[in-house]
C-alpha positions in Angstrom: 157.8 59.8 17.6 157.3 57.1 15.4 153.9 54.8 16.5 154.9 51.3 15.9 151.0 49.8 17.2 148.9 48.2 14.4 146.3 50.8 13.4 142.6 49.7 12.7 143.7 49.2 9.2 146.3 46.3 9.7 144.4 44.7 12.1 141.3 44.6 9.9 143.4 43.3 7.5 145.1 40.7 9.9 141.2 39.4 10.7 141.0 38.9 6.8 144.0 37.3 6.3 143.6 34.6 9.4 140.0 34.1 8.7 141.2 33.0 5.2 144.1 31.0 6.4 142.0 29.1 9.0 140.0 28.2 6.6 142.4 27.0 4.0 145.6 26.3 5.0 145.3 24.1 8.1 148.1 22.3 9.2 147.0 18.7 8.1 147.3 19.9 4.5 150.3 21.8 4.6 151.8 18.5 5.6 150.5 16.7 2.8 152.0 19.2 0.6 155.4 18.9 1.9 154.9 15.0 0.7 153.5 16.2 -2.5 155.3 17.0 -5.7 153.5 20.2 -5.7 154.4 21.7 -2.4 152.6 25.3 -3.4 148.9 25.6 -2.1 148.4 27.4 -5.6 144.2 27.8 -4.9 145.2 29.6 -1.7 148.0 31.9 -3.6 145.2 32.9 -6.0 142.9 33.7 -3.1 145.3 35.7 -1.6 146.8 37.5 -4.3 143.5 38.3 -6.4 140.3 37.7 -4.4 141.9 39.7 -1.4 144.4 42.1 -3.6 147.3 41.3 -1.5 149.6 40.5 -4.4 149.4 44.3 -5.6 149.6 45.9 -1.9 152.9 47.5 -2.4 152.2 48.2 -5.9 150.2 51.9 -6.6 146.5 52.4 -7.3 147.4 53.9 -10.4 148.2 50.4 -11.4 145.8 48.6 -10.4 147.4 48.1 -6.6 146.5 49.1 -3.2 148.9 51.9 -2.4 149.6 50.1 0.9 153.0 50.3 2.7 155.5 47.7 3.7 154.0 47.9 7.2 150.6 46.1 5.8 152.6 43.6 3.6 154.1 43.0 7.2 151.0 42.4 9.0 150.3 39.8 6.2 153.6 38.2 6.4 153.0 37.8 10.6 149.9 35.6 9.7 151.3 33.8 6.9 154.1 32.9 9.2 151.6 32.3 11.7 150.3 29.4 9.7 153.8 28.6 7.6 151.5 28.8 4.3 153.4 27.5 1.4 152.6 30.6 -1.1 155.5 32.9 -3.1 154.3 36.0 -0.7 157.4 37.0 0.3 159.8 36.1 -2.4 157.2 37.5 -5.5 154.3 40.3 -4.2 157.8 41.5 -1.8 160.7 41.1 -3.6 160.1 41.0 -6.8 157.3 43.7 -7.1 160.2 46.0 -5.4 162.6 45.5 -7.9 159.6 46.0 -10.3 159.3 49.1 -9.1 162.7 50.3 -8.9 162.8 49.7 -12.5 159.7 51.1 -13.3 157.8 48.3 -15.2 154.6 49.8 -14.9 153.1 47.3 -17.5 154.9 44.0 -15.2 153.3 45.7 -11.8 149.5 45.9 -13.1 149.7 42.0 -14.4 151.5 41.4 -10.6 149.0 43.5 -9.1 146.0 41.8 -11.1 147.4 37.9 -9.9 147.5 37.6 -13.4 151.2 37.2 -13.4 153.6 35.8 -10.1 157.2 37.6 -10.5 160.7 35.9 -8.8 163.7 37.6 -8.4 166.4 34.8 -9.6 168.8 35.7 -6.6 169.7 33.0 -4.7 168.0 33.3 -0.6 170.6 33.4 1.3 171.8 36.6 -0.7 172.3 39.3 1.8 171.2 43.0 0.4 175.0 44.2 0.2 175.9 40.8 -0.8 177.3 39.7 -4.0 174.8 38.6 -7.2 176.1 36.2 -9.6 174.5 37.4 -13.0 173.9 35.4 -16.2 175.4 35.7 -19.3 173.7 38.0 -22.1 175.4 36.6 -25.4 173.5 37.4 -28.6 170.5 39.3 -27.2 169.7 35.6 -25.5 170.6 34.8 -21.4 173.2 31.6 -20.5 173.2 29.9 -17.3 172.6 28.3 -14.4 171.6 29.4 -11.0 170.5 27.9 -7.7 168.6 28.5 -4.6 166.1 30.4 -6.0 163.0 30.1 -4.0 159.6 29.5 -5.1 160.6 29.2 -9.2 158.7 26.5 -9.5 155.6 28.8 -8.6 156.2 31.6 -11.2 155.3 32.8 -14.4 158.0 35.3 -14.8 161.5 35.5 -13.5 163.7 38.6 -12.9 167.0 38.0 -13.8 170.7 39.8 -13.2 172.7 39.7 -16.4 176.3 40.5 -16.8 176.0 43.4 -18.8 174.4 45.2 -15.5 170.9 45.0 -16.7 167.8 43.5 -14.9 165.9 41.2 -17.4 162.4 40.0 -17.3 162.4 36.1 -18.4 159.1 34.0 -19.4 159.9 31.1 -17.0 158.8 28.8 -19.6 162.2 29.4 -21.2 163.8 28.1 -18.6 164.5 24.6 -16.9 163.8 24.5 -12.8 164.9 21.5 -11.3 163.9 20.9 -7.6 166.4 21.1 -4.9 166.1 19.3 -1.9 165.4 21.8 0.7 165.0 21.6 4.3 162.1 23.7 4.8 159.7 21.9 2.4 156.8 24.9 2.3 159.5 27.4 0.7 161.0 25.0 -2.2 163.8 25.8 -3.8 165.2 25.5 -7.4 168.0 25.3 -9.7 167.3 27.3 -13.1 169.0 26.7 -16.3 169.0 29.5 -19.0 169.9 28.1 -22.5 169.6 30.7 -24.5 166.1 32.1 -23.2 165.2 35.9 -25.0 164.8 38.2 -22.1 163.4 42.3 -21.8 165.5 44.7 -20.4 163.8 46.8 -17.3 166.5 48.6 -16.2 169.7 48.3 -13.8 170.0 45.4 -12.1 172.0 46.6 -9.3 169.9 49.1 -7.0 167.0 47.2 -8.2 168.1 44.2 -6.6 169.6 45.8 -3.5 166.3 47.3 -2.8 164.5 44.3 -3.6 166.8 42.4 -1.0 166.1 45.0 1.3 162.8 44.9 1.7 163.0 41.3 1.7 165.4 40.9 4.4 163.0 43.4 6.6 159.9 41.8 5.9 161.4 39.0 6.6 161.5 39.6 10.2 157.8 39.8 9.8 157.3 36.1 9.1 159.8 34.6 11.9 157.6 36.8 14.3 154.7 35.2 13.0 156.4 31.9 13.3 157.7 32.4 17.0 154.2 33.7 18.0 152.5 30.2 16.6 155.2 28.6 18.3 154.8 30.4 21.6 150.9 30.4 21.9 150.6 26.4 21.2 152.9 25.8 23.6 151.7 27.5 26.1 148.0 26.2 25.2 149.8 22.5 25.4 151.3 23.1 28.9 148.2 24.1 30.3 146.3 20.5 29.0 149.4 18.2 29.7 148.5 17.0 33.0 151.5 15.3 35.7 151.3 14.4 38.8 147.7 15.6 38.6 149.0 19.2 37.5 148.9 21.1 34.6 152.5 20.8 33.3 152.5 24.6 32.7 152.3 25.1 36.6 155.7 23.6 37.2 157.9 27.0 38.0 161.1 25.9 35.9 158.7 25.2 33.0 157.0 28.9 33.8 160.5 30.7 33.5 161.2 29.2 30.3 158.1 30.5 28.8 158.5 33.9 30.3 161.7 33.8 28.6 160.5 33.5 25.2 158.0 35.8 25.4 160.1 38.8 26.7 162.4 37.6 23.1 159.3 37.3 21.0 157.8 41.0 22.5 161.7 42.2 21.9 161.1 40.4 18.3 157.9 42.4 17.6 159.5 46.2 18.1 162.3 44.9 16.3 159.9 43.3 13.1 157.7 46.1 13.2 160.8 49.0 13.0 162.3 48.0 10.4 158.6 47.8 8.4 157.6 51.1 9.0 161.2 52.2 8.4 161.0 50.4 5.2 157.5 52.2 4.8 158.6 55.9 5.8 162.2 55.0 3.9 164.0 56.8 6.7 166.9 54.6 8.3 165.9 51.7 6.4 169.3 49.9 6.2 170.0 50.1 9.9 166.4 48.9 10.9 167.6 46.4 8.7 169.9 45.2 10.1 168.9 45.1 13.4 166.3 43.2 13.2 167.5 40.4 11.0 170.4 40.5 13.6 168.0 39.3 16.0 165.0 37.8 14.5 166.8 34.2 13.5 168.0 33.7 16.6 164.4 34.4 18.6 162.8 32.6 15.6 164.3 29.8 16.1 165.4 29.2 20.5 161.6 29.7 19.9 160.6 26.9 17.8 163.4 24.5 19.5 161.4 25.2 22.9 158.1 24.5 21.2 159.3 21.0 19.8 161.1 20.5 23.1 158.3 21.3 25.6 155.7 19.6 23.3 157.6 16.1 24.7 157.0 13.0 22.6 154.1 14.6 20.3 156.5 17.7 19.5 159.0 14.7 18.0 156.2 13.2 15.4 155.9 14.0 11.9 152.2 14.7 12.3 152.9 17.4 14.9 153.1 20.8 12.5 155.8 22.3 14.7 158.5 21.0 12.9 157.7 22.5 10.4 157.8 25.8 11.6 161.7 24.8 13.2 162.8 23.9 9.5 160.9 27.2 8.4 163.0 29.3 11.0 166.1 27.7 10.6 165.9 28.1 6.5 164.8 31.9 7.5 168.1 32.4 9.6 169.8 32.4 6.4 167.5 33.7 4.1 168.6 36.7 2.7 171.8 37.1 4.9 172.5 35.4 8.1 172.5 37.1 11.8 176.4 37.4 11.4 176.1 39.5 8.2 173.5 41.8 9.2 175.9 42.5 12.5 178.6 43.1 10.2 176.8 45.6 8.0 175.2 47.4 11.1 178.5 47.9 12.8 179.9 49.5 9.5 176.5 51.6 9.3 176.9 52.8 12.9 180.9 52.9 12.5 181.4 50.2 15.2 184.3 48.7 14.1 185.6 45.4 15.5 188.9 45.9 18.0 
């Protein structure tokens, strides 16, 4: 039977990784980033990735990696939710190293692993794994055109990009143009990127590489937004009990009480859910159905969760110096990052041959 408990391991490293984050990434400056023109906390990405070696975790040790499994990368993607840190975690030492590895750029993985280089995958968020990928044109040995939605491209140094001769190029991402979209979550930016004739290398094919890059992603994923409905969940419970009414803790009232158990029976559900499809992911044994299941049900927890929070927070939850909204716009831009709830119950009732009557 598969153990799904954190092992000493992960939560050593979960110790590390919150110690680090309380330390630098409180939420007093993540809101002054999100009013910043340069929303990434890049000192605490460098930390991260190359003082702690998180950026290479998936990558092997035979270059220059950790040799972890997606089920630490998942641990650090509970605490980074945990503290909705505005670093490329997800979308550059997940997705991109995956499809980094899937084409075997050994050379691309040690400067990933090293933090000497931060890789993006130039598919839009809200792709789902078996969703479509708009590709760029190759013409002349050079890539054309324009693409939007790509998260954190304003944070890397190298960009993978789909072209439409089925190849997965790698892009210096000083060739191209980003251009800031307005985004609602404001710790995971968004771009538009403009290719105008930008000379790219060829790794490999761009189609399983990116379906197992999205894959990943989409799994992890479910990582974060139980990271972000924990945070949620524990401050609101730790506000309930210092609100006083009527002389009373407000947490004492019993409809208040049966809220709160509530969430925490979907955030438990949330965490056997999360850590499935991880260790599915890291044993890759019925990867697309763990999946699928739990992105199914993670935006939904993620974000009754962080509705409550604002909600039973009262007039403070409703400020802009209160950081819980920013872990609502976090949750709701995570429901429909790569694929919403709907598309991931879609592709597990074809996976399961459940078909609709």
């Amino acid at each position: 039977m598969t153990d799904l408990l954190y092992s000493e391991e992960e939560e050593a490293l979960r110790a590390a990784v919150r110690d680090l984050l309380t330390d630098h990434c409180d939420a007093a400056g993540v809101l002054a980033r999100t009013e910043s023109d340069a929303p990434h906390d890049v000192p605490l990405w460098k930390s991260l990735a190359g003082t702690m070696g998180l950026a290479g975790l998936l990558v092997p040790e035979e270059l220059d990696g950790q040799g972890a499994t997606h089920r630490e990368a998942a641990v650090v993607l509970e605490e980074l939710g945990r503290a909705v840190a505005p670093v490329p975690y997800l979308t550059s030492a997940v997705v991109a190293t995956e499809a980094l590895l899937a084409c075997r750029a050994d050379d691309l993985l040690a400067r990933s692993a090293q933090a000497t280089t931060t890789a993006v995958l130039t598919v839009p968020l809200h792709t789902a794994p078996d969703g479509p990928v708009r590709p760029v044109r190759l013409e002349g040995g050079a890539l054309h055109g324009e693409l939007t939605g790509i998260a954190d491209a304003a944070a890397a140094d190298l960009l993978l990009v789909p072209a439409d001769d089925g190849g997965l190029y790698a892009v210096d991402a000083a060739a191209a143009t980003v251009v800031p979209q307005v985004s609602l979550d404001l710790t995971r930016p968004l771009a538009t990127l403009s290719l105008a004739g930008a000379p790219g290398r060829r790794l490999g094919e761009a189609e399983p590489a990116v379906r197992r890059a999205l894959r990943a992603g989409a799994g992890l994923l479910a990582s974060e937004q139980l990271g972000l409905a924990e945070w949620a969940l524990t401050e609101t419970v730790r506000h309930l009990k210092e609100r006083r009414q009527f002389n009373r803790p407000v947490g004492g009232f019993q409809a208040l009480k049966h809220r709160l158990a509530q969430l925490w029976l979907e955030v438990a559900s949330l965490r056997a859910a999360a850590r499935n499809a991880a260790d599915a992911l890291a044993r890759a044994a019925d990867t697309d159905v763990a999946v699928a299941v739990a992105q199914a049900y993670a935006a939904r927890v993620a974000v009754h969760v962080t509705e409550e929070a604002l909600q039973l927070h009262g007039g403070i939850g409703m400020t802009w110096e209160h950081p819980v909204h920013l872990y609502l716009k976090r949750a709701k831009a995570d429901s429909i990052a790569y694929g919403t709830a709907g598309a991931h119950r879609a592709a597990l009732a074809a996976l399961v041959d459940l078909q609709a009557p």
